[in-house]
MARDOLO-362825 format. One record per residue (C-alpha): residue number from 1; x, y, z. Coordinates in Angstrom, 2 decimals. Each point is the difference from the previous one (the first is absolute). Layout:
+-----+---------+---------+---------+
|  nr |    east |   north |      up |
+-----+---------+---------+---------+
| NUM |       X |       Y |       Z |
...
+-----+---------+---------+---------+
//
This chain:
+-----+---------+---------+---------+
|  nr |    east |   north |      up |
+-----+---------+---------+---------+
|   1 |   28.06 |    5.29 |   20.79 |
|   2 |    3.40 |    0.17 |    2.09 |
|   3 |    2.07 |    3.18 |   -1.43 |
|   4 |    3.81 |   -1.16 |   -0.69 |
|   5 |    2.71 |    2.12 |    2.22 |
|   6 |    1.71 |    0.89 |   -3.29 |
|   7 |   -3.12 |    1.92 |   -1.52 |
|   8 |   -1.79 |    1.30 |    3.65 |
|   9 |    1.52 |    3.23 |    0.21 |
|  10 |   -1.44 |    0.56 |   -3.31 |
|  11 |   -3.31 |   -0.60 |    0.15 |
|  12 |   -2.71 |    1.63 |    2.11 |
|  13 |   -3.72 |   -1.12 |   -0.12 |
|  14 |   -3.16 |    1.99 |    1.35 |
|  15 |   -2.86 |   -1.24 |    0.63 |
|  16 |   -2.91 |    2.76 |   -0.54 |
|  17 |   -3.05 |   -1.91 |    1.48 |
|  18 |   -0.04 |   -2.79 |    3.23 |
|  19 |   -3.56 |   -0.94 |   -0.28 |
|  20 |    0.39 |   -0.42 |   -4.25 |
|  21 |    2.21 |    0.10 |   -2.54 |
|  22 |   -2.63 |    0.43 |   -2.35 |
|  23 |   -1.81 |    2.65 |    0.64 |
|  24 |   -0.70 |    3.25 |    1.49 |
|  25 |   -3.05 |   -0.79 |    0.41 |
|  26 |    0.56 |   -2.27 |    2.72 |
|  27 |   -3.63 |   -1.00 |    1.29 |
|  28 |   -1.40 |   -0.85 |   -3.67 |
|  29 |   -2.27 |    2.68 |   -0.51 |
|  30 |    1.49 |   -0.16 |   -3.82 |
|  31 |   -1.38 |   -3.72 |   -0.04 |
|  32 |   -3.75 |    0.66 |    1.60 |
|  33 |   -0.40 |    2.93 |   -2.32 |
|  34 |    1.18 |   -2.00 |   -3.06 |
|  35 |   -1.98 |   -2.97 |    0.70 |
|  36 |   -3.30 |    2.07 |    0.89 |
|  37 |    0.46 |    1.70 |   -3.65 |
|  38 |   -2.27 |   -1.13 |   -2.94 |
|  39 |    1.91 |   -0.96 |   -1.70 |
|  40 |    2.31 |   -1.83 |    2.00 |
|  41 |    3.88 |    0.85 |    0.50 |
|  42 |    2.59 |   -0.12 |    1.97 |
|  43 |    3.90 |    2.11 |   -0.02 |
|  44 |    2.55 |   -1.73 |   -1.71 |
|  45 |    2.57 |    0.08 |    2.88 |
|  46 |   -1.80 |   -2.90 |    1.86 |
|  47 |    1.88 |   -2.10 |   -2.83 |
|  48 |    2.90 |    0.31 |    1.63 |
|  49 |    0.62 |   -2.31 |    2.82 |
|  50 |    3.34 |   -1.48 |    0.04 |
|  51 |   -1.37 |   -3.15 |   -2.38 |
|  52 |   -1.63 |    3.27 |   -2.06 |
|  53 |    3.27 |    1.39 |   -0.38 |
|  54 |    1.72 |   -3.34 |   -1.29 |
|  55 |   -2.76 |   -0.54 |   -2.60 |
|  56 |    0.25 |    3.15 |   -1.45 |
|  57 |    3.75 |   -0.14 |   -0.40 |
|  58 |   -0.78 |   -3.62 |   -1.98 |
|  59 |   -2.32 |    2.54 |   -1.99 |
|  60 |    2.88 |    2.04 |   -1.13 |
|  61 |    1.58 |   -2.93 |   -1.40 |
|  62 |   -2.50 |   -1.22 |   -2.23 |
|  63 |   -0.28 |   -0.39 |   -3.97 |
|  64 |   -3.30 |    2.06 |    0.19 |
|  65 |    1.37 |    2.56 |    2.18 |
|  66 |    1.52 |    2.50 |   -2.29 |
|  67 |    0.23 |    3.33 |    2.45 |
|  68 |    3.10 |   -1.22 |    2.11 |
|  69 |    2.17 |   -1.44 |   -2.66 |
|  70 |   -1.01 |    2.54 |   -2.06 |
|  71 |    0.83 |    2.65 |    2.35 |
|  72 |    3.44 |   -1.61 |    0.97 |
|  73 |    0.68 |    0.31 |   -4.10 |
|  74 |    0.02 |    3.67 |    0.23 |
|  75 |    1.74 |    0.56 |    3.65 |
|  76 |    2.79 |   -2.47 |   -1.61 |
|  77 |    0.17 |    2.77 |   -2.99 |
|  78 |   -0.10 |    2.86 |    1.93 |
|  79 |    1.06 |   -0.09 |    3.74 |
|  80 |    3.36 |    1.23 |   -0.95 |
|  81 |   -1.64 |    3.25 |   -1.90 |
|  82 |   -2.62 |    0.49 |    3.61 |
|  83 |    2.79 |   -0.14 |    2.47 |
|  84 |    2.05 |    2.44 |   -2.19 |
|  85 |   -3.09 |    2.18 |    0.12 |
|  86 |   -0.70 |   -0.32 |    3.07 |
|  87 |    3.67 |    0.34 |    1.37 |
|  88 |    0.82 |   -1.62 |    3.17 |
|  89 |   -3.43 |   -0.50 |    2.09 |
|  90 |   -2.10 |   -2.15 |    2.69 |
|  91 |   -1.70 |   -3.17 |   -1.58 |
|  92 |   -3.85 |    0.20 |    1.74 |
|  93 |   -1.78 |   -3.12 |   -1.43 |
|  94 |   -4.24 |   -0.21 |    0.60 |
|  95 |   -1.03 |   -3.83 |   -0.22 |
|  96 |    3.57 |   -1.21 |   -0.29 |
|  97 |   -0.52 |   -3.65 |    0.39 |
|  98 |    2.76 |   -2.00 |   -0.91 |
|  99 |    2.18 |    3.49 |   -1.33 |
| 100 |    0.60 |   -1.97 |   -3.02 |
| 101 |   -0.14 |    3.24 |   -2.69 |
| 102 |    1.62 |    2.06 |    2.29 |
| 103 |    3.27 |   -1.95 |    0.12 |
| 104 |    0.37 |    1.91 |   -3.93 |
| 105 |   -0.77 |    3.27 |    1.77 |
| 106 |    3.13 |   -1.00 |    2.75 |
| 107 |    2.35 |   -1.28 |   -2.86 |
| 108 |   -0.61 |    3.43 |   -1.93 |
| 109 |    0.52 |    1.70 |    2.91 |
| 110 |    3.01 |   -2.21 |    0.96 |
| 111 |    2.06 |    0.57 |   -2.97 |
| 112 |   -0.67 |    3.46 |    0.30 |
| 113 |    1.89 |   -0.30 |    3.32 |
| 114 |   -2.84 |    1.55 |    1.95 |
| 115 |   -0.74 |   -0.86 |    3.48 |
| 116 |   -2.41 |   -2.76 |    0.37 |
| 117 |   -3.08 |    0.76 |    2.40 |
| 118 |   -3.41 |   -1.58 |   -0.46 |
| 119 |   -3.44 |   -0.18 |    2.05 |
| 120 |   -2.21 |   -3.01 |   -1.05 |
| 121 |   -3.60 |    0.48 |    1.01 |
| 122 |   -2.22 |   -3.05 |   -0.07 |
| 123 |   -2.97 |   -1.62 |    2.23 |
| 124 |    2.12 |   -2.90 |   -0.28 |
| 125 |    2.56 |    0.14 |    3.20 |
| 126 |    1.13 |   -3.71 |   -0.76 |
| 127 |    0.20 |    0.91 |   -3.66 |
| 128 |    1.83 |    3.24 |    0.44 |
| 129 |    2.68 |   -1.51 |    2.34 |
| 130 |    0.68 |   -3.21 |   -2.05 |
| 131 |    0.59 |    2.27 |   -3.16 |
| 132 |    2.24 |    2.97 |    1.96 |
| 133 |    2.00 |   -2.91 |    1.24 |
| 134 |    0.75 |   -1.35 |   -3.49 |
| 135 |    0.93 |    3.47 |   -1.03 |
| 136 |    2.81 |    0.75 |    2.84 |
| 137 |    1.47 |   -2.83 |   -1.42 |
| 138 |   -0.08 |    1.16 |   -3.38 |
| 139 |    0.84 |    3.52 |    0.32 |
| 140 |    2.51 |    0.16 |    3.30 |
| 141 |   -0.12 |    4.23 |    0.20 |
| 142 |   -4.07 |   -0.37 |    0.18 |
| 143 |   -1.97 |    1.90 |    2.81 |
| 144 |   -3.64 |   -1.22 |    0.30 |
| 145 |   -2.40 |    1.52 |    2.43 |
| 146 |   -3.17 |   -2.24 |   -0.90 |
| 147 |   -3.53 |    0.98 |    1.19 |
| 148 |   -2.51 |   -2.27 |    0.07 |
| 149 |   -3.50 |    1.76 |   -0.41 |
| 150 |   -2.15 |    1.29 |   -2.56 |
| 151 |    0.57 |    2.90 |   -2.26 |
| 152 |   -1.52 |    2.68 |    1.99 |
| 153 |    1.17 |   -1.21 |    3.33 |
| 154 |    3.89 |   -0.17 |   -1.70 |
| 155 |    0.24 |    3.37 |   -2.43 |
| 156 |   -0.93 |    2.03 |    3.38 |
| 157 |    2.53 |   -1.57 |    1.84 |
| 158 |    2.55 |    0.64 |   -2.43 |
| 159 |    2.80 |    2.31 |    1.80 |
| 160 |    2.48 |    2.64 |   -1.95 |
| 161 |    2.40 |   -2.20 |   -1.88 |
| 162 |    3.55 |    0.17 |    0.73 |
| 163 |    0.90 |   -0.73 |   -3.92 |
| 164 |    0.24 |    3.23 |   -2.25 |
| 165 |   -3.25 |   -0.85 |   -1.12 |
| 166 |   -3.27 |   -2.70 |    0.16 |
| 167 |   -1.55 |   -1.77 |   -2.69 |
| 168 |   -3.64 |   -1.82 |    1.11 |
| 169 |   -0.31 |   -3.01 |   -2.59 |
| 170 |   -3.89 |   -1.37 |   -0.62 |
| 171 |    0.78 |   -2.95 |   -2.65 |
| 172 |   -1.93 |   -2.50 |   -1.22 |
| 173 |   -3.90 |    0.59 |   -0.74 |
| 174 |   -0.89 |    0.39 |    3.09 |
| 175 |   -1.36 |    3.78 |   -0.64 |
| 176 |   -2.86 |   -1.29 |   -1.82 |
| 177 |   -1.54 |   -1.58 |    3.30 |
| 178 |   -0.78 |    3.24 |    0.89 |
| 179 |   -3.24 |    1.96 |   -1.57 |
| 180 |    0.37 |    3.51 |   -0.91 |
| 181 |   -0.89 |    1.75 |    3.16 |
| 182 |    2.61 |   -2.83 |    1.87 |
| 183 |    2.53 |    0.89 |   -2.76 |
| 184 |   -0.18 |    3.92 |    0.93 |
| 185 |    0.10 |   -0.80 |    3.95 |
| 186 |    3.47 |   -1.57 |   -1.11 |
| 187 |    1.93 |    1.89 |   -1.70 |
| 188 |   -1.08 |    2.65 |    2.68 |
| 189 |    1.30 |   -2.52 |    2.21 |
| 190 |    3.30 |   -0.09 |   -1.60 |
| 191 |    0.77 |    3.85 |   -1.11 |
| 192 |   -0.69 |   -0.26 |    4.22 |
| 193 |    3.30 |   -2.25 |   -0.11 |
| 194 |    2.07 |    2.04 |   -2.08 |
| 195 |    2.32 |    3.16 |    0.31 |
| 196 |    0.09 |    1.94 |   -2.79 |
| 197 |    2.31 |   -1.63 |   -3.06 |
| 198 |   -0.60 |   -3.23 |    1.33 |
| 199 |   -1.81 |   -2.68 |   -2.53 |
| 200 |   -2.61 |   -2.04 |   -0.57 |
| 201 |    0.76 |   -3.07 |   -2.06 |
| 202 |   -3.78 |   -1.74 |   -1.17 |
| 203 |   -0.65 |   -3.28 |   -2.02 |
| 204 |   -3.06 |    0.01 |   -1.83 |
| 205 |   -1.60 |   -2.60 |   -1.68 |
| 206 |   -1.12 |    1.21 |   -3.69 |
| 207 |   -3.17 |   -0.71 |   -1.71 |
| 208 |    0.15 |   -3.23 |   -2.35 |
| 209 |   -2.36 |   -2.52 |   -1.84 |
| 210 |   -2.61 |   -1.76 |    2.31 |
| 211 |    1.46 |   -3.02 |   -0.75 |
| 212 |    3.28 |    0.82 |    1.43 |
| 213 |   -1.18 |    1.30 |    3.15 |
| 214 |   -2.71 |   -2.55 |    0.93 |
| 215 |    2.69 |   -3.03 |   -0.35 |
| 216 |    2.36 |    1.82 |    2.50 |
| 217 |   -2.58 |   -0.09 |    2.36 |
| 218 |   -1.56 |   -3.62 |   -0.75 |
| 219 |    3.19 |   -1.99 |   -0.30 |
| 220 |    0.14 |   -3.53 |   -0.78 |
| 221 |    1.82 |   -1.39 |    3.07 |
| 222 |   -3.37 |    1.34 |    1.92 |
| 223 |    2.84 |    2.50 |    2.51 |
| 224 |   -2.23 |    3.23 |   -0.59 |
| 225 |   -2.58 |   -2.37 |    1.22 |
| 226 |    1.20 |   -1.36 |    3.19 |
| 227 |    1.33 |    3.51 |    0.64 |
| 228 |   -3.18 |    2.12 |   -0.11 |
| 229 |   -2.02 |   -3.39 |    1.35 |
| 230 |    2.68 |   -0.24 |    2.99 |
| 231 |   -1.42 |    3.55 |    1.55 |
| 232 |   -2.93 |   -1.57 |    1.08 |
| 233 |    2.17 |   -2.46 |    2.15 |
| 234 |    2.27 |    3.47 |    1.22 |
| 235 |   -3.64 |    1.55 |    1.21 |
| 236 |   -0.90 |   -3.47 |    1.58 |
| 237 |    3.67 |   -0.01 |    2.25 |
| 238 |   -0.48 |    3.50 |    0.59 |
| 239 |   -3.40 |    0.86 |    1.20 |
| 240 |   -0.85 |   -3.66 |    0.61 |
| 241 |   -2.39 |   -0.58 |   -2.90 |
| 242 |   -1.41 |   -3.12 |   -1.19 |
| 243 |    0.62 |    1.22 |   -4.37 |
| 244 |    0.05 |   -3.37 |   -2.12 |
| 245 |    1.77 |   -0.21 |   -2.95 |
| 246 |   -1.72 |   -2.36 |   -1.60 |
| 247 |   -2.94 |    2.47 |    0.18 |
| 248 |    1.86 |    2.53 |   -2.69 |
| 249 |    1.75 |    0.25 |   -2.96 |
| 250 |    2.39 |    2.15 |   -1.40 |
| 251 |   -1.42 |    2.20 |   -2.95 |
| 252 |    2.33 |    2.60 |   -1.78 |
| 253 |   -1.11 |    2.33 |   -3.43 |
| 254 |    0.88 |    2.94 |   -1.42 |
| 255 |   -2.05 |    2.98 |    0.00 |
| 256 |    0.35 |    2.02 |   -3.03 |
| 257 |   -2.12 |    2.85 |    0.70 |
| 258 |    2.03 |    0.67 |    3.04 |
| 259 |    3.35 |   -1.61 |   -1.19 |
| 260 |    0.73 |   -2.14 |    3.13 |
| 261 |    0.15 |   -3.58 |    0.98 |
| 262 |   -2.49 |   -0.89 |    2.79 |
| 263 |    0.26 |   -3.02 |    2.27 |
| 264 |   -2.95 |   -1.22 |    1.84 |
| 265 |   -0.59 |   -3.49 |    2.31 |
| 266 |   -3.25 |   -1.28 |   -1.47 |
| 267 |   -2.49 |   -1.74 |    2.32 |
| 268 |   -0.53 |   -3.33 |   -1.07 |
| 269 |   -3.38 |   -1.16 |    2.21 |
| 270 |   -1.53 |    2.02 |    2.27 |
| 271 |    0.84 |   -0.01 |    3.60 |
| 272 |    0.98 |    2.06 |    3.24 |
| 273 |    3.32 |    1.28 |    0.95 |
| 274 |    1.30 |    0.94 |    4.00 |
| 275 |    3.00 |    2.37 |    0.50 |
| 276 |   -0.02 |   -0.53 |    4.36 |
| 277 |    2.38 |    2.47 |    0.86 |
| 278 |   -2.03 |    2.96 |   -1.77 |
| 279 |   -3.31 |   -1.17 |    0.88 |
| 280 |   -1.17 |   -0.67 |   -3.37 |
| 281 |   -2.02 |   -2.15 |   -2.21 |
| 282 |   -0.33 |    0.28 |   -3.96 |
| 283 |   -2.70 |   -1.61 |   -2.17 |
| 284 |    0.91 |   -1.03 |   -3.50 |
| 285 |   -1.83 |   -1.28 |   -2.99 |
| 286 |    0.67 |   -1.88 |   -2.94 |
| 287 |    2.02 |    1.76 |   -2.50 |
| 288 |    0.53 |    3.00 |    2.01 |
| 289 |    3.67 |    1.76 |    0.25 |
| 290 |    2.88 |    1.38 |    2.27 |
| 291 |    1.74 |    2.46 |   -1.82 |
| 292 |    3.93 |   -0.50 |    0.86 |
| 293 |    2.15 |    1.64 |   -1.98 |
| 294 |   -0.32 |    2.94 |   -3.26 |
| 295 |    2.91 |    0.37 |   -1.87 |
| 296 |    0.12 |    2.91 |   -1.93 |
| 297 |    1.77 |    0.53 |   -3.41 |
| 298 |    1.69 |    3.12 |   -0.87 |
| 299 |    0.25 |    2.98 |   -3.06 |
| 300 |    3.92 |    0.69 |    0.89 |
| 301 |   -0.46 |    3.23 |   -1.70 |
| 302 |   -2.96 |    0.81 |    2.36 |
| 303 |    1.84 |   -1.24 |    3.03 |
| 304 |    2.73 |    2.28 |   -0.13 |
| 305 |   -2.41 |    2.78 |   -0.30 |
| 306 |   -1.42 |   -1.05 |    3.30 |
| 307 |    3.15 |    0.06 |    1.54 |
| 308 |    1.14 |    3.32 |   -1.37 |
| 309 |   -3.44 |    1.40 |    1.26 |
| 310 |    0.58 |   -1.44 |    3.78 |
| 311 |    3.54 |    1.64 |    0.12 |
| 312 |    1.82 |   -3.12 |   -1.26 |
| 313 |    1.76 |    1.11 |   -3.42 |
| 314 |    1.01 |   -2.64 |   -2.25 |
| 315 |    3.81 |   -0.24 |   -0.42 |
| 316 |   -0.36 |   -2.51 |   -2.73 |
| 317 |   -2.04 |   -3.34 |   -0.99 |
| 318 |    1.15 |   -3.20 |   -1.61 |
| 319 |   -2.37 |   -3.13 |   -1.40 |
| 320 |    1.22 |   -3.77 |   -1.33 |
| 321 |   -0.21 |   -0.28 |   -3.87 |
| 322 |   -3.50 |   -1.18 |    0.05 |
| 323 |   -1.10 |    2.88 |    2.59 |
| 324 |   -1.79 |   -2.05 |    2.36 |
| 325 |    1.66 |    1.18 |    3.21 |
| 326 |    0.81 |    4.14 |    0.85 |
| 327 |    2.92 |    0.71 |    2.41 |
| 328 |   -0.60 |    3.40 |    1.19 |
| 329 |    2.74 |    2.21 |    1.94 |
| 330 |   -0.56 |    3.57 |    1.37 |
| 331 |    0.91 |    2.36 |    2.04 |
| 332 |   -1.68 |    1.94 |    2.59 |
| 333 |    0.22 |    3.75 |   -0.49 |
+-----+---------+---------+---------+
//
């Protein structure tokens, strides 16, 4: 995408990887481990090819999908009352897709008068650049230094901020993809990023009825589908596989005794799968699984004493009237 003259001076995007924008795993390794596993699974960033990344952002908009609207509620109630806490600070976004929440971070911030500086990270580069473009036209005192990467690759690249302070945002649900011993690695990861007095701003998706949760991810349209289906076609362009669709289905429950969504591909017929480019050959049977995604839901209560225990102390926490969705800021001491 062409950047206009008007905004270019304004806009600086790194990429963090030649070879992949993926991961940092570059050769696959993460994909012959997962598919050597009994049970079967695979990381949930291979769902994000450029087609990935479109799919999900149709996810956000749907009926089922309560966590971004939901979300949005709460920023729209208190952004102003964040960026007054806050003060005048660096916007860091992980996963920032189409920026669409943090636009009521920027207006907050905006009326305030504050400086406006923000760093979009995505794996997305065409994704990233299409929504920082729409958002130097919106907001014509806007610096954005994107970085196109992964998490871990980005937060370590993170220099000293020239704003008076830095505020890392993690919104959406997107916390619960990680299991416990991932979760710790992170938020080392991002008291890493952080000077001390700098926050931490967290969404966190709250535990609900079964019901609830197993229609967000099983939506009637069939999107969740065709978005956890399409990383089979992602491996297939990438390490030149030979994955059929038709061979899997998408299969999506709730696990109460570990309060988390999981998302599998389940094999329809038995057959034989090739990935070329890392040498390798899977066998599957009828019935069998590839574990995709877990989405874990959250105690708010015992989430902020995670974060106070890591360094992270909780500044203050806000929920929607039904308290399905936790917005969590702190600050690093």
């Amino acid at each position: 995408m062409a950047i206009l003259p008007a905004t270019q001076e304004r806009l600086q995007i790194k990429y963090l990887s030649h070879s992949s924008l993926l991961t940092s795993t570059v050769d696959g390794q993460d994909v012959i481990y997962g598919l050597s596993q009994t049970p079967k699974c695979l990381p949930p960033k291979y769902f994000y090819d450029e087609y990935g990344s479109q799919l999900f952002e149709q996810i956000c908009q749907l009926p089922e999908y309560y966590p971004t609207r939901t979300e949005d509620l709460i920023l729209s109630q208190y952004a102003d009352e964040i960026a007054r806490m806050t003060g005048a600070c660096e916007l860091v976004e992980l996963g920032s897709g189409s920026s669409t929440k943090t636009r009521r971070l920027l207006d907050a911030h905006q009326r305030l008068t504050h400086s406006l500086h923000y760093i979009p990270i995505d794996v997305s580069g065409s994704i990233l650049t299409q929504s920082a473009q729409q958002l130097l036209q919106e907001y014509p005192t806007l610096e954005i230094q994107g970085l196109v990467g992964t998490y871990e690759q980005a937060l370590v690249e993170l220099e000293r901020t020239p704003a008076p302070s830095r505020m890392v945002s993690f919104l959406g649900s997107t916390l619960g993809n990680l299991n416990g011993q991932e979760c710790d690695r992170f938020f080392d990861d991002i008291l890493e990023a952080l000077h001390r007095g700098e926050y931490f701003l967290l969404g966190v998706d709250l535990q609900k009825p079964k019901d609830i949760l197993e229609a967000a991810y099983n939506d009637a349209q069939g999107v969740t589908a065709a978005f956890n289906l399409n990383m089979l076609e992602h491996l297939n362009q990438r390490f030149r596989g030979n994955f059929k669709r038709q061979n899997f289905e998408h299969w999506a429950f709730y696990n109460q005794e570990l309060n988390q969504i999981e998302m599998h591909l389940r094999c329809l017929t038995p057959h034989t799968v090739k990935l070329e480019t890392l040498n390798l050959q899977v066998e599957f049977i009828s019935g069998e699984t590839i574990k995709t995604e877990i989405s874990r839901k959250f105690n708010l209560q015992r989430v902020q004493a995670e974060l106070a225990e890591k360094g992270l102390k909780p500044v203050a926490a806000w929920t929607d009237p039904k308290d399905w969705f936790g917005l969590i800021l702190t600050q690093k001491v």
